[in-house]
N, C-alpha and C positions, 0 to 999 in steps of 0.2 A: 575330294569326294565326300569325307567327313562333312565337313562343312556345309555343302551341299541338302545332305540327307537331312542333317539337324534342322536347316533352313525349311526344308520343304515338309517336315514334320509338324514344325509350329504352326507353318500355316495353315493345314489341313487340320490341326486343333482349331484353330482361331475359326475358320469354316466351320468346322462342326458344330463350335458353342454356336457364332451366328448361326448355324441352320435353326438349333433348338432356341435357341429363344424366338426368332420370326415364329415358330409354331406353339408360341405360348399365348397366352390372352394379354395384353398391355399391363393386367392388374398383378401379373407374378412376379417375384420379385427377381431381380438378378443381381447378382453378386458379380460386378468387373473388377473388383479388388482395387477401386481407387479410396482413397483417402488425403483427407484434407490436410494438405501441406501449408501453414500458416508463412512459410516463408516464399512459397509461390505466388500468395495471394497479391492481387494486384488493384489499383484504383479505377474506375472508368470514372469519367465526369457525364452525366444527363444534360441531354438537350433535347428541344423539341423543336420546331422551327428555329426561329435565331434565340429563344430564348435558352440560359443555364438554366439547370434549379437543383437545391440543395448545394450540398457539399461533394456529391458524389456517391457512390456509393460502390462497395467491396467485393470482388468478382470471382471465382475461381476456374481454370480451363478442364474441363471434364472428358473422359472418353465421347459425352456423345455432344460435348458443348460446351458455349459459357454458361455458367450459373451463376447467379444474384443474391448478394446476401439479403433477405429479405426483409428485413426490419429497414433495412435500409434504403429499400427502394419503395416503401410505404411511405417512411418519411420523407425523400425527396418528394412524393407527388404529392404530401400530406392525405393521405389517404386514410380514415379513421377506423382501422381494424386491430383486435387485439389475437396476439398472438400468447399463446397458453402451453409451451413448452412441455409441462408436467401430464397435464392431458391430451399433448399431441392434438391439439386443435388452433382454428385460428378464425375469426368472426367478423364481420363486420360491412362496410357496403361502401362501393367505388366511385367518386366522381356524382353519382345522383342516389339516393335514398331508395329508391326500387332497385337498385341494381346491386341487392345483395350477393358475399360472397360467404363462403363457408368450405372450410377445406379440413379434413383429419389425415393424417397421415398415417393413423394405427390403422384405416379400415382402406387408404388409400382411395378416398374417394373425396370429389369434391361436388360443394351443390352451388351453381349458379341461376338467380335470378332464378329461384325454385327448380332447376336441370339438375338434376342428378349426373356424373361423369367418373369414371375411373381414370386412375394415372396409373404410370410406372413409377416404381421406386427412385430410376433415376431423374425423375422430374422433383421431386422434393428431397435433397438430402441432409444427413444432420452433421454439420460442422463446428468449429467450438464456436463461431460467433452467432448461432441459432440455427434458422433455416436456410438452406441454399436452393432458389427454382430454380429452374432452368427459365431462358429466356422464350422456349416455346410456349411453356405451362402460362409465364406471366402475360404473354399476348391473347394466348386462348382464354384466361380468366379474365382480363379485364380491358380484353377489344379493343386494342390497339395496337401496333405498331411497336416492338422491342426487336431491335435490330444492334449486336456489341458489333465495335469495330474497332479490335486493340491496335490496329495501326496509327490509330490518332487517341486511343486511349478513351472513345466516346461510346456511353448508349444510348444511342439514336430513337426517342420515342417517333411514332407517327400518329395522329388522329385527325380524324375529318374535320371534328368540332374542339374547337376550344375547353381545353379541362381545366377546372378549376382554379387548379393549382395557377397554371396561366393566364388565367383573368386576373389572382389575386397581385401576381409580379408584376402583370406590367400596370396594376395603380401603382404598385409602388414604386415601379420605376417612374412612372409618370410624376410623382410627388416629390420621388427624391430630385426628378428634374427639374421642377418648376421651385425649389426653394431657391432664396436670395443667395447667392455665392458672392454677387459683386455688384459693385455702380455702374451701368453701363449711358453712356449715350444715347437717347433716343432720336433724339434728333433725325441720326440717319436711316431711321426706318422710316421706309416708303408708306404712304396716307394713301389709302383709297377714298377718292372723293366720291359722294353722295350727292350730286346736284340736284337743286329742286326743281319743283315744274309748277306751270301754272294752275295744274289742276290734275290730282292724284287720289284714286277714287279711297274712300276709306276703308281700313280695315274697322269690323265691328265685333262686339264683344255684346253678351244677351245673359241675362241674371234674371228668369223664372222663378217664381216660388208660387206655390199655392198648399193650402193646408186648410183641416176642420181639424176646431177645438168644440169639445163638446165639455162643460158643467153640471155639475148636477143639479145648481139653482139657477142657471141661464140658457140651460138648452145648449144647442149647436151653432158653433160659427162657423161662416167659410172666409178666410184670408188668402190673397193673391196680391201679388204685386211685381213688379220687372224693373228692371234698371237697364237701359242700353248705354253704352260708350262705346266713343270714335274717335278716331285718328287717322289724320289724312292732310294733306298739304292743296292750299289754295293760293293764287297770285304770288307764287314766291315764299311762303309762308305755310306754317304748319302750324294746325287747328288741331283741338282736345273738345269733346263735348260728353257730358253726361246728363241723362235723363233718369228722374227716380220716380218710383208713384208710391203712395201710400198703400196700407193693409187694405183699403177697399179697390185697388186696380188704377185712382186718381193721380195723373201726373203733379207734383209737389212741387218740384224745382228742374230748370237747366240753367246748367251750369258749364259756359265755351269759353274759351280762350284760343286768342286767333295770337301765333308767336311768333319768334324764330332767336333763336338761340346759338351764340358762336362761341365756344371756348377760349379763341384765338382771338376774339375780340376785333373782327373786320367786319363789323354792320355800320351800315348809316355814314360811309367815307369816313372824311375827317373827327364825328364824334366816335370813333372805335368802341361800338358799343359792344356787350358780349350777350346782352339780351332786350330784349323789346316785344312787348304785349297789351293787348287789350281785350278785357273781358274781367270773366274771373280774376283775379290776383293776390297775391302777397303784399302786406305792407311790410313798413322797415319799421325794426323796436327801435325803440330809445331810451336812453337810463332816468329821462325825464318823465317819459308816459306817453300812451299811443301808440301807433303806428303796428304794433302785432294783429294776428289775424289776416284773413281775407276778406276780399268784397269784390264788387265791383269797380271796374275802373282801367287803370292805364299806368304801366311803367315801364321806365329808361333805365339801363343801367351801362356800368362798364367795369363791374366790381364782378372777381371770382363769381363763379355762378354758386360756388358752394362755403363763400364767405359769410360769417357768420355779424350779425349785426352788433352786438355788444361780445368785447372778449373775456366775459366770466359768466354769460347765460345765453340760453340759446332757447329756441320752441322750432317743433319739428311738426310739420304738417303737412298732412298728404288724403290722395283720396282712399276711402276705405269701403268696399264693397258691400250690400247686405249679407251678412251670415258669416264676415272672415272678424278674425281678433289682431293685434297689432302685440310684439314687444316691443322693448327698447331695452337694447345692450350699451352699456360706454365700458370699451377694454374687458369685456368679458364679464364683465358685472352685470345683470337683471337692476334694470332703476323699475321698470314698469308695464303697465300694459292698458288698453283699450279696448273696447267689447264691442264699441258700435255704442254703445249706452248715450252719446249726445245724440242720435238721430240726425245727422247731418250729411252722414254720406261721409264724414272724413274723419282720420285718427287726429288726436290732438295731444302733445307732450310739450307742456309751459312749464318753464324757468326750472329748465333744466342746467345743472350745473357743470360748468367745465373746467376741468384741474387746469394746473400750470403744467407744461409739454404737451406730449399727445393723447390726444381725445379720438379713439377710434368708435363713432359711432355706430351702432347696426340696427336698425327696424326689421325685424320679421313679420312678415304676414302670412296666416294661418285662413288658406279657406277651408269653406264646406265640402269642398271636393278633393281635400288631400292636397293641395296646393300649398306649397310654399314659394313666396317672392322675397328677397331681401334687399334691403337697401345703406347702401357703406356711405358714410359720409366722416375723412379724418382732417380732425382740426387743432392746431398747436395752436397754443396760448403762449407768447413773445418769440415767438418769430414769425408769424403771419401778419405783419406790419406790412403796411403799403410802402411798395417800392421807393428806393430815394430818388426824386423826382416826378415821381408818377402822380396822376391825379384821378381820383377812384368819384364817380359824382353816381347817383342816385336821386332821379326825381321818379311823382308817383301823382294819381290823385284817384281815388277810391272810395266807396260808400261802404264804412267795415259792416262785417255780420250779411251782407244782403248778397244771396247768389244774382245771375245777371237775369235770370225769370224766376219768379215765384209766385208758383198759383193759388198757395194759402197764406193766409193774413199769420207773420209770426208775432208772438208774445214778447212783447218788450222784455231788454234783460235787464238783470237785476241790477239797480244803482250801485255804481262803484267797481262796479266792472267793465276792463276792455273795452267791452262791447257796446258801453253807455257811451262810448265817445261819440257813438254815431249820429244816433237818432235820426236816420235817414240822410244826414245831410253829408255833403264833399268832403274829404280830409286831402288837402295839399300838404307836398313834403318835397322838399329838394334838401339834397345832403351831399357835399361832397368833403373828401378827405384828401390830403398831401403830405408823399412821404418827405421829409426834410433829411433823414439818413438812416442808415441802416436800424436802428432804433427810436427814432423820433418821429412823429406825425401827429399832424393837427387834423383838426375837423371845425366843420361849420352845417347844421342843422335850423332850417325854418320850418314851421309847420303849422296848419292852421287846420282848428278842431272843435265840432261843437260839442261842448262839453257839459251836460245838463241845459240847454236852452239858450247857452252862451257863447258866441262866437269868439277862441281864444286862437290869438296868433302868439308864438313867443319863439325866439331865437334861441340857438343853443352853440356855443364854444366849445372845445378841448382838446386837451393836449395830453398825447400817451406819449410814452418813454422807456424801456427798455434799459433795468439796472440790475446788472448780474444776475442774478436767478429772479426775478421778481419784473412784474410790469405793472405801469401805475399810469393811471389818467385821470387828469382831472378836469372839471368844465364846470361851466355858470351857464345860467338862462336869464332873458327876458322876455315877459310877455306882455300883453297890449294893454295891460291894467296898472303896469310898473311893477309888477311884483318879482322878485329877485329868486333864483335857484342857484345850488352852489353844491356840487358832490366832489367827492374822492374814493378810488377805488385803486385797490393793489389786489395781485394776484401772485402768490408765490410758490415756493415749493424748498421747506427745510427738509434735510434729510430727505424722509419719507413720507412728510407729512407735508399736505395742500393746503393752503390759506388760503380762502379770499374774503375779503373783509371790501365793504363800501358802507359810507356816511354823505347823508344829504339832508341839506339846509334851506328852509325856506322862510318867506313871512306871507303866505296865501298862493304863493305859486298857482294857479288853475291846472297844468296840468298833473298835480301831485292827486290831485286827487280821485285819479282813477288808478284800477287794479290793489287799492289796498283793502276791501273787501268793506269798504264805509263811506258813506257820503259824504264823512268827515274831511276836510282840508288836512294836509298834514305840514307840522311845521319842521318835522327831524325824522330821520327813518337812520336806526346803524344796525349793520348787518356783519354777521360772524359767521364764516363756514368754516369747518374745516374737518380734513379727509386722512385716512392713514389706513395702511396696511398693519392688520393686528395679528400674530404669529400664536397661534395655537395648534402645537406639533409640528406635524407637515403641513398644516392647510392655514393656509394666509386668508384670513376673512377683513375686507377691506370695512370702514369703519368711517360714520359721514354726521357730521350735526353743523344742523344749519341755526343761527338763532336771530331772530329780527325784533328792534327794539323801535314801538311808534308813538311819537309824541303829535298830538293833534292840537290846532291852535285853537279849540273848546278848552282844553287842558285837560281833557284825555290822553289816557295813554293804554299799547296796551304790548306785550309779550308771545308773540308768536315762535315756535321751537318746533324742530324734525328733528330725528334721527334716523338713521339708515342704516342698518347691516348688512352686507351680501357674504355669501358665500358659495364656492364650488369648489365641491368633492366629489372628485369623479364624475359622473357622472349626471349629478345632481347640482342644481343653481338656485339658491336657496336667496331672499333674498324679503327683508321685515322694516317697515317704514312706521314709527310713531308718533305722531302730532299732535303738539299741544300750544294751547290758547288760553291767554287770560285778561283779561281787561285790569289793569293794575289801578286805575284811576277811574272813576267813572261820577259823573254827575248828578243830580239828583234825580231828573229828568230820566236816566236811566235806571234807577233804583238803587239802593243803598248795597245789595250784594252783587259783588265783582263776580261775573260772566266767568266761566270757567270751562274748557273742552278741553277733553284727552283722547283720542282715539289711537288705534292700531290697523295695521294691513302685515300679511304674510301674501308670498307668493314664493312659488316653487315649484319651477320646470325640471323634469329629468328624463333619462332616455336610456331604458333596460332593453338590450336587445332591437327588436324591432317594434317596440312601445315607446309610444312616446306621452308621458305624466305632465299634465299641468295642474295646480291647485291654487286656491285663495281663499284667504277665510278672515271676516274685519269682525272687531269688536270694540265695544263702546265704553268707555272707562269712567270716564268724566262727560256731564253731569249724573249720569244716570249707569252703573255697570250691567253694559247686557250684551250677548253675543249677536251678532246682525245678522251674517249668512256664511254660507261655506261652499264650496264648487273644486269637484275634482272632475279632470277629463281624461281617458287615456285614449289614445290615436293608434292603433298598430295596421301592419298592412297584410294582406292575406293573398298578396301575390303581386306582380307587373301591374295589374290594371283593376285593383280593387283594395278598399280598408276597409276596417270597421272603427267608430267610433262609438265610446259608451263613459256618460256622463252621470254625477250624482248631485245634486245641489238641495239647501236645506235654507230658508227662509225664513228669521225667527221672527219676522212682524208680523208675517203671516201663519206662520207654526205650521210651512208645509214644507214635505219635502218632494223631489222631483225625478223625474230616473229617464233617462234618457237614450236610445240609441240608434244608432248612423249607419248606415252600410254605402259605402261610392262604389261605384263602377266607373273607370274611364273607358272611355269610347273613343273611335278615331275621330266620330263625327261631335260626339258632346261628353260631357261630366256630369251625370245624375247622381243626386244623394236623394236615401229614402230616410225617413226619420220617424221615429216614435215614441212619444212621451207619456208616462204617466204620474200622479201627484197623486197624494195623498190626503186631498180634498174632493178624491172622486174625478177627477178630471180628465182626459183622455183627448191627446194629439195625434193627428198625423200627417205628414209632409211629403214633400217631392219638392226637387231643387235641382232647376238643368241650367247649366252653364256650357257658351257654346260660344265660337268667333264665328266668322264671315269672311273668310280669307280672300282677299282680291288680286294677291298675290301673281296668279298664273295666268291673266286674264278673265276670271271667272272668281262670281262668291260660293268657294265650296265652306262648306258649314268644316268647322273643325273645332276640337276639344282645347287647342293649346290659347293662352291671352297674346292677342298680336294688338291692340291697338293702346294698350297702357305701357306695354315695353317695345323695348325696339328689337328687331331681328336681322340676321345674317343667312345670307344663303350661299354657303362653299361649293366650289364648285373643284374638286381634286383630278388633274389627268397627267398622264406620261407627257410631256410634249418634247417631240422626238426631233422637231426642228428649232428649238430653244426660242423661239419668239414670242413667248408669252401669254399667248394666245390656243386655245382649241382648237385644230384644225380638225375637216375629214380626216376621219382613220386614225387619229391620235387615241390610244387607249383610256380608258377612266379607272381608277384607283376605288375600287371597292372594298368597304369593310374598312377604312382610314378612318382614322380616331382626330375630332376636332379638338383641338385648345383653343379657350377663350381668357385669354389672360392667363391668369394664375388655375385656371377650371378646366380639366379635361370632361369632356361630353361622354355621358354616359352610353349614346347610341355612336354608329360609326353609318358610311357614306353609303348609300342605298347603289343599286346595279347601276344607274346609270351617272354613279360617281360624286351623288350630292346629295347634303344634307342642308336643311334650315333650321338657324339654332334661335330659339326665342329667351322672352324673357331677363335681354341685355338692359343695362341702366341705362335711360337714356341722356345723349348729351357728357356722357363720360367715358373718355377714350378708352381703347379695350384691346387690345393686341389678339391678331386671328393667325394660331399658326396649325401646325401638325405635328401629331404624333411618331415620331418616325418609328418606333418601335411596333406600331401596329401595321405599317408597309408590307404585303406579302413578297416582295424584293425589298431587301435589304442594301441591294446596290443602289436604292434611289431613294433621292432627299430633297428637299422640294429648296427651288432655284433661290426664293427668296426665306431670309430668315422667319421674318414675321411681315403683317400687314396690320395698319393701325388703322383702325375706322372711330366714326364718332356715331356712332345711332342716333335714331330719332325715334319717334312714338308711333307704329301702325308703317313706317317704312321700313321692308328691305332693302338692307346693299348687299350686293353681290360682290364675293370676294373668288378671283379663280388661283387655285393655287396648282401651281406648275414643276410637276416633278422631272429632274433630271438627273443622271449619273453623277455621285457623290464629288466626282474629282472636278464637276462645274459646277459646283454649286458655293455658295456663301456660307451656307445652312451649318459649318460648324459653330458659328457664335448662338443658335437657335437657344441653344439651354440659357444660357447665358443674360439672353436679352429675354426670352422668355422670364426667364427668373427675377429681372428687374422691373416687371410690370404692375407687381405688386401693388407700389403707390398710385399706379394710375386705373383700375380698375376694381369695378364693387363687386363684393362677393355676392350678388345677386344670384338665385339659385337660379343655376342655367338648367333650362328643361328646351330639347330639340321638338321643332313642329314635324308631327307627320305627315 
């Protein structure tokens, strides 16, 4: 009975306290007499859908619950608030920048998102590891879902929308998946073919500008001008066209090319060719002279589509839009950039240098609308030998310098260059190469060229070789006047340091005498490069000087020298080019004092934040020392679908300076920049610049903001398919919100409601592996049937890729990381941006 009374005494205590506190205000404090036992404390691990995050964090069991050590569950969500211990306070904002929190626990009140709220004492307690909430408090202050569950040892967040913290893991899981781990086989990934059709309407691309500049001694001008380009497939064949007009609205030039292009090299039957065109074109260099640039014309190939014509220089050419600028990276190094300054419509980078091993090239292109495209092209110097047996041929015939219409009369270019080879007339060229072995191969070059008013045909031999670290080729020429050519060239790599050295012999060769910047014949040309990585502290600043020695058969001579520094820290890509010229010999006819030039170039990219810094600034040293110009731009972005740009530039032959600034808006339908300039000569600009496509896409040209007819595009198509056939059936679900990969590139947008996305802005003509994120899957049970799908794009056509989710235990999909991870080499880092 004892027992009894005792028993039913506590609980009518226990009653009583409960009655009086229910009849308290939430805000009074109550004393339950718990205290934090450090040897109770236990771990919970966070999760939120299928994602972990953090390490965990430290729990304790309370009269009225679990509590959270708080520090700790700030950090798993990364949540940027400070906690003030001393002042019993704690500040800061959740998830979004409005949704500020603020909590004291001396006045027991907390203020949300400007709301004022009281707690109880038991919602914030003090333990020796800080603060401890309760898991009610931390749902109510930052709206969502805290739910412990010590039976599996888990605190289960819930939210509607993705928080941060989860955006930020799964790039990173995304990233840590997509790295190389291993060599995998490609071979057995399935190809989606792309068939052509006889006629496939074009995608269209539209480059507006119009502007008034007004002077203070000329008055007002108005300038307008468009650019259209197309892409589209005709009789089996896929066509490129662009249209430009001048600052008064006059069409200037078109420029088509009708192609078709096979990486696997199955055109034309028995000649397996891997490409074939006419129209606009590329010529083939040679270490004799000629054959660089485009024109008009016609060519056959069967050589890599992205084999490089000589193996220690290279020229990289492409089209360039009005109003975008071009770099050029090799290995992470700044070599250069282009502004649009030739007026041609297209970027230009000649004799350009390429180490021994590998040369990872990258072209960025910077438009007016916040656009960026990039273009990968990796090239090894001794081991991209033509296969043993193989026979690589290249014929061509072409008018250089001449697009395929031009409606103004151009100005002959200057003697001694490239471009004088033309003078309007044909340049033929057949070249073919055979690998003899793993290291050896020969070549044979004919080519016939007018060269100053003189029709030169001359042959060309050589033999490369592949010797231990180093590759060497050498060849002879004859041309139709009997005159003799004879070079040598090595390319090596000691330690860390690049050679490449070439010497060449003539007695009037014809074509020696273009590209050396003199109408002069030349009788000897030797050339020294050489490149090294130079360690100062932690930052390796790579280190380049090129030096060309020219003997002319006047008996001039003359001294041509670069140097090149790059460097990047951190964030910053610094990068200084200085060249110098001297005439060592010179005739009387030329005058008794030797010709002398020094100049300099800095350039330097960098990227603070969400800024991104471009600068350049040349100066004149020799003959005359005097500063030319200087131009900085910063690029930052002000949200999803708008930047601002603001530029400064200073003009020393004009003694003006310049100031300049951009605001874009993207649109679903177009890409406007407003622009406004003013100078220091009183002068006053301003612009408007709309870029826009023509999508033909869905049977219909809806106008849209993304470029479809210069890159190639994909359009995924993600469902459940619940009877494994591969196929979409009625009533099979679609996978929304699934995250595309494009190679080595997860997409920034995910699958729209009805389960698809189109991703643009692919390379085209180089294979690109199309899979899925499985980590963005809202089941976790399902993983899509096939690992990857390998497509080849083309320019202005969609392929559709359907991808097919099934239950993890039929699927293949475990190798997905895997062979994801090893696509690396086969796809360009071109910046993937999705069509909307």
């Amino acid at each position: 009975m004892q027992f009894w009374r005792r028993a039913w005494g506590k609980a009518l205590a226990v009653l009583a306290l409960a009655s009086v506190g229910a009849g308290l205000p939430a805000s009074s404090p109550v004393n339950d007499g718990w205290t934090a036992d450090p040897e109770e404390q236990y771990l919970l691990d966070v999760s939120i859908r299928h994602l972990s995050l953090g390490d965990g964090v430290r729990a304790y069991a309370t009269p009225q619950g679990t509590c959270v050590v708080f520090g700790d569950f700030l950090t798993a969500l990364d949540v940027p608030m400070k906690i003030d211990l001393q002042s019993h306070k704690a500040s800061g904002w959740a998830f979004r920048q409005d949704n500020s929190i603020s909590i004291d626990t001396a006045t027991r009140t907390a203020e949300i998102k400007g709301k004022r709220e009281a707690f109880a004492t038991t919602d914030v307690r003090e333990v020796p590891e800080g603060w401890c909430v309760s898991t009610e408090a931390l749902a109510r202050w930052f709206s969502i879902g805290v739910r412990p569950d010590r039976s599996v040892s888990m605190l289960v967040l819930e939210a509607k929308d993705k928080l941060p913290v989860e955006l930020a893991m799964e790039r990173r899981n995304r990233a840590a998946s997509l790295k190389r781990t291993a060599a995998v086989d490609l071979s057995g990934i399935p190809h989606v073919r792309l068939p052509y059709r006889m006629w496939r309407a074009p995608a269209l691309e539209f480059i507006v500008n119009a502007g008034v500049t007004y002077r203070a001694h000329g008055g007002a001008k108005v300038d307008r001008s468009a650019s259209v380009y197309a892409a589209g497939e005709v009789a089996a064949m896929s066509y490129t066209a662009a249209i430009q007009s001048d600052l008064a609205g006059l069409p200037t030039s078109v420029r088509a090319t009708l192609f078709r292009s096979d990486p696997d090299a199955g055109l034309l039957g028995p000649l397996q060719a891997t490409h074939a065109a006419v129209g606009d074109v590329e010529g083939l260099a040679s270490a004799f002279g000629g054959g660089s640039g485009t024109g008009r014309g016609a060519v056959l190939t069967n050589r890599p589509l992205t084999h490089p014509g000589t193996f220690d220089r290279t020229e990289f050419t492409g089209e360039l839009q009005p109003g975008w600028d071009a770099e050029l990276y090799r290995n992470g190094a700044l070599l250069g950039f282009d502004d649009g300054s030739s007026s041609d419509g297209r970027y230009h980078f000649r004799d350009v240098e390429m180490l021994y091993g590998d040369n990872e090239f990258e072209i960025v292109l910077y438009g007016p609308q916040g656009q960026v495209l990039r273009r990968h092209e990796a090239v090894n110097v001794g081991r991209d030998n033509v296969p043993p047996g193989k026979l690589w041929y290249w014929a061509g015939v072409r008018q250089p310098g001449l697009d395929l219409i031009d409606f103004q009369k151009k100005e002959d270019p200057p003697p001694g260059t490239a471009a004088a080879v033309s003078n309007k007339a044909p340049e033929l060229s057949l070249d073919v190469q055979y690998g003899v072995d793993d290291r050896t191969s020969v070549g044979a070059l004919i080519r016939s060229s007018m060269i100053q008013d003189e029709r030169v045909t001359f042959l060309e031999g050589s033999v490369r070789r592949s010797l231990g670290s180093a590759l060497v080729e050498v060849g002879g020429a004859l041309d139709t006047n009997g005159r003799l050519a004879a070079r040598a060239q090595v390319a090596t790599k000691v330690g860390a340091v690049n050679i490449n050295a070439a010497s060449f012999y003539t007695n009037g060769f014809g074509a020696a005498r273009l590209g050396t910047g003199t109408e002069k014949a030349l009788r000897s040309e030797h050339r020294l490069g050489v490149s090294a990585p130079v360690k100062l502290g932690a930052v390796a600043i790579p280190i380049g000087a090129d030096v060309r020695l020219l003997n002319r058969i006047d008996g001039t001579s003359a001294l041509d020298a670069s140097t090149r520094l790059g460097a990047q820290i951190g964030r910053f890509n610094l990068s200084t080019e200085t060249h110098y010229q001297r005439e060592l010999k010179a005739v009387a006819a030329d005058g008794d004092i030797a010709r002398e030039r020094l100049d300099t170039m800095l350039i330097g990219t960098a990227r603070i934040g969400r800024v991104r810094l471009r600068g350049t600034s040349r100066w004149d040293i020799k003959p005359e020392a005097r500063f030319r110009n200087a131009e900085i731009t910063a690029n930052w972005s002000a949200g999803d679908r708008a930047d601002w740009e603001a530029g400064v530039a200073y003009e020393a032959d004009l003694s003006r300076v310049r100031g300049r600034v951009s605001h874009v808006r993207r649109f679903d339908l177009m890409n406007v920049a407003l622009t406004g300039e003013v100078a220091s000569d009183r002068s006053v600009a301003a612009g408007i610049s709309l870029s826009f496509s023509m999508d033909p896409f869905r049977g219909n040209f809806r106008p849209t903001s993304d470029k479809l007819a210069s890159t190639g595009a994909v359009r995924a198509r993600v469902f459940e398919d619940l009877n494994e056939n591969g196929v979409r059936d009625d009533g099979e679900p679609v996978a929304v919100k699934a995250m595309i990969t494009t190679g080595t590139r997860p997409i920034d947008r995910s699958t729209d409601s009805k389960g698809e996305l189109t991703v643009g802005g692919l390379p085209p003509f180089v294979p690109v592996a199309i899979g899925i994120d499985q980590t963005s899957l809202d089941n976790p049970a399902l993983t899509p049937a096939k690992p990857a799908q390998l497509i080849v794009p083309r320019p202005g056509v969609p392929a559709t890729v359907d991808i097919a989710l099934v239950g993890a235990d039929r699927s293949k999909a475990s190798r997905f990381t895997r062979i994801i991870a090893s696509m690396r080499g086969w796809t360009s880092s071109c910046s993937m941006k999705p069509a909307r």
